[in-house]
N, C-alpha and C positions, 0 to 999 in steps of 0.2 A: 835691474831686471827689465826684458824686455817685456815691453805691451804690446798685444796682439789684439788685434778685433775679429772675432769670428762668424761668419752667419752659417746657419747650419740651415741643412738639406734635409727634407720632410724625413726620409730615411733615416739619417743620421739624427735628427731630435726626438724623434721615437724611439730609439736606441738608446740613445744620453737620458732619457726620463725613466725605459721602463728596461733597459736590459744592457747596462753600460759596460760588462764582461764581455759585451760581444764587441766594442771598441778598440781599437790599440791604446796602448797603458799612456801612453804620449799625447792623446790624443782627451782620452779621463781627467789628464792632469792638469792636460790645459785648458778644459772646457770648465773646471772647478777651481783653476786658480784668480782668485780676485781680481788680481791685476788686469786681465783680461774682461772685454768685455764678448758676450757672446748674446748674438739676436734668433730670432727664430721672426720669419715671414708669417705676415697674419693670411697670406697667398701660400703658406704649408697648412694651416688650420681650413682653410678653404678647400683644399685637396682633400684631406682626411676627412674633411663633412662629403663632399663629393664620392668617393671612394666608400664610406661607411652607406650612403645614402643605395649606392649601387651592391650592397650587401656583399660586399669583398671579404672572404677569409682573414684577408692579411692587415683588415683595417677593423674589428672586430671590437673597439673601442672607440666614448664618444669623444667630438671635438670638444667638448666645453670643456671633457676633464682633464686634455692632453692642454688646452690653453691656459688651465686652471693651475695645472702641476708644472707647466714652463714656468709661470710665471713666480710660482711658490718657489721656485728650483733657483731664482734667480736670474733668469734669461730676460733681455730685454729687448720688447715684441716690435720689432719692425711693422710701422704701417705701409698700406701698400697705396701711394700716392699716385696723381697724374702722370707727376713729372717722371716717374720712377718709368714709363712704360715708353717717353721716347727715344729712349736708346733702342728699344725691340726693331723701330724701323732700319736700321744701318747693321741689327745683327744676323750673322751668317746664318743660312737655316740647315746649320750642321745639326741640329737636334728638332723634335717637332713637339716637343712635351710643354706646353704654355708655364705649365708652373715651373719648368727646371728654368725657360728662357726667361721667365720673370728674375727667380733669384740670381744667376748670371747678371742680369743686368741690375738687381738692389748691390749683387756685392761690390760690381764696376762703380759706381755710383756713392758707396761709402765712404773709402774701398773698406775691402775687408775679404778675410780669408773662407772662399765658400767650400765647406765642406761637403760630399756627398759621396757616395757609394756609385755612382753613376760614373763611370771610366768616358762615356765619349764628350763629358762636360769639360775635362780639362782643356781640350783642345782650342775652347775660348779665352784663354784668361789663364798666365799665371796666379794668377788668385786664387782657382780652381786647386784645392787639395781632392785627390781622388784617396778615399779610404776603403778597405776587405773590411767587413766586418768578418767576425768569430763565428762559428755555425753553433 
């Protein structure tokens, strides 16, 4: 069986924790299948506190409990290191979202398959899965 390494995108690990119906079934199976290792950016927990902190609708939940339940879930938490940010200097500024260019450059850096809901992220990085969530 193949092993996959997946890092997910703030989007997509909020989905896989609180509403994984809105994922593709492909998508479910691999983020639950052992074999697999799957991380979540501690620079997605930093968004969600940022986002929450600015009273956003769509972030209406705290960081500590979405760190609490990755981790309970079994995801393993990517730090977000020095070294992890010199790539940002050589990467294209096809995107301007600090946290998307971050996890771009943790997955390049793994490697590993960065999953997100964000369509103009592929254009970095076959590594880049672009996912539709389910409404």
């Amino acid at each position: 069986m193949a092993r996959h390494v997946y890092l997910l995108d703030t989007n997509v690990l909020l989905a896989a924790l609180l509403a994984p119906e809105r994922l593709p079934q492909d998508v479910v199976a691999g983020v639950a299948d052992a074999a697999n290792t799957v991380y979540f950016s501690a620079a997605s927990i930093w968004e969600i506190a940022i986002k929450r902190s600015l009273n956003r609708t769509d972030f209406d939940f705290s960081p500590k409990d979405i760190h609490r339940l990755a981790l309970d879930t079994g995801f393993t938490e990517l730090p977000v290191k020095g070294e992890d940010c010199y790539p940002l200097v050589d990467l294209p500024w096809r995107h301007r979202d600090p946290f998307d260019r971050l996890l771009i450059a943790q997955a390049q850096s793994l490697p590993a398959y960065l999953l997100t809901t964000d369509g103009t992220l592929s254009r970095y990085s076959e590594l880049v899965v672009h996912l539709v969530l389910k409404p």
